[in-house]
C-alpha positions in Angstrom: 104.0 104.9 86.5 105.0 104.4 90.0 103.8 101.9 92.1 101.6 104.4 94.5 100.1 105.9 90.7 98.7 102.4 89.5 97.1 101.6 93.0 95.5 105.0 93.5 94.5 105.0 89.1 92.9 101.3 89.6 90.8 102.9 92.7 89.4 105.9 91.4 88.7 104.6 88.0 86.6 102.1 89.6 88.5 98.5 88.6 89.7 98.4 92.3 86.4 97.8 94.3 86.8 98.3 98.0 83.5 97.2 98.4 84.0 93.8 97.3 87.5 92.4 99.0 87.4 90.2 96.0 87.8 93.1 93.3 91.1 94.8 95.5 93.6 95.4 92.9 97.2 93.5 94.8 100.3 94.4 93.5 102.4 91.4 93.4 106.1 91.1 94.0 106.9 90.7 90.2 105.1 93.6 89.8 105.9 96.1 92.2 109.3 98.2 92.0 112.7 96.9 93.2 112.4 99.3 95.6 109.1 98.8 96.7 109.9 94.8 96.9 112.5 94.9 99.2 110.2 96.8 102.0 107.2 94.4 101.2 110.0 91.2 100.9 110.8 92.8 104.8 107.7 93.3 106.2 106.2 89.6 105.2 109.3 88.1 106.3 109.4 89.4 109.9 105.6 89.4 109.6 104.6 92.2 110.0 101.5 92.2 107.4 98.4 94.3 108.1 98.1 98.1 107.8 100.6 100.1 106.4 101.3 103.5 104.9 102.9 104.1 101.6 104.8 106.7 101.0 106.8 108.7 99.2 110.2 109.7 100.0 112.3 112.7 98.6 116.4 112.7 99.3 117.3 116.2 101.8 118.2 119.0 99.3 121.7 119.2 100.8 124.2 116.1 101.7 123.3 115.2 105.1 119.7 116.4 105.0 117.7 113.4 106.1 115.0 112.3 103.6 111.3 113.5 103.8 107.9 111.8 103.3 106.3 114.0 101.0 103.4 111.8 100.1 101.5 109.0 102.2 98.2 106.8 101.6 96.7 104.0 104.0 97.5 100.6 102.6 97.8 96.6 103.6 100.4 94.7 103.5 99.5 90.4 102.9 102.0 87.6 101.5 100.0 88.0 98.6 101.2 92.0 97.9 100.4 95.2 98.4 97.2 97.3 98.3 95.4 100.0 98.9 93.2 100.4 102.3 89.6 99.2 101.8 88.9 102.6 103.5 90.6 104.6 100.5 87.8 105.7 98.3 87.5 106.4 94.6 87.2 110.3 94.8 90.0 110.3 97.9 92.3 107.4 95.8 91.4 110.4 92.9 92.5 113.1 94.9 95.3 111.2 96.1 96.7 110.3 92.4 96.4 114.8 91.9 98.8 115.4 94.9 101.0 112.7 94.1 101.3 113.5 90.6 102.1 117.5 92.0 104.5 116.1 94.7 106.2 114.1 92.2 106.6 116.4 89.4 104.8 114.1 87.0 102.3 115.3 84.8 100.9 111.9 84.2 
């Protein structure tokens, strides 16, 4: 699973608490994809930590064609990792996880 699917699965199962800051499910560098690293790596080292939006990005259909977001949730950004936005409930992470699985072309 994607990075963006185990965030938003953790949240609307329940084992990611927003209520309780200590129950936030963090996605640690030796966890998250290389991809995903590299933007996290960059934001804490010109820190820039906080709120952030993750995304999803699709390549343009043709060469040339910039790349679109197809897919966004509110997040944070800490030294610690990545997570999901305390605001980000369990039925939104829930309906969240449907579009991303549809946007992706997962079935998962």
């Amino acid at each position: 699973p994607s990075d963006l699917q185990v965030m938003l699965a953790a949240r609307s199962s329940g084992a990611d608490n927003p209520s309780n800051t200590k129950e936030l499910v963090c996605l640690t560098a030796e966890e998250m994809s290389e991809a995903t690293q590299r933007k996290w790596r960059a934001c804490v080292d010109d820190r820039q930590t906080g709120a952030v939006i993750l995304v999803l990005v699709k390549r343009g259909k043709a060469e040339g064609d910039p790349p679109m977001v197809v897919f966004s949730a509110a997040g944070r950004c800490s030294e610690d990792g990545l997570m999901l936005s305390p605001e980000v409930t369990a039925a939104e992470a829930s309906r969240l996880l449907k579009d991303l699985s549809r946007v992706a072309g997962t079935k998962r």
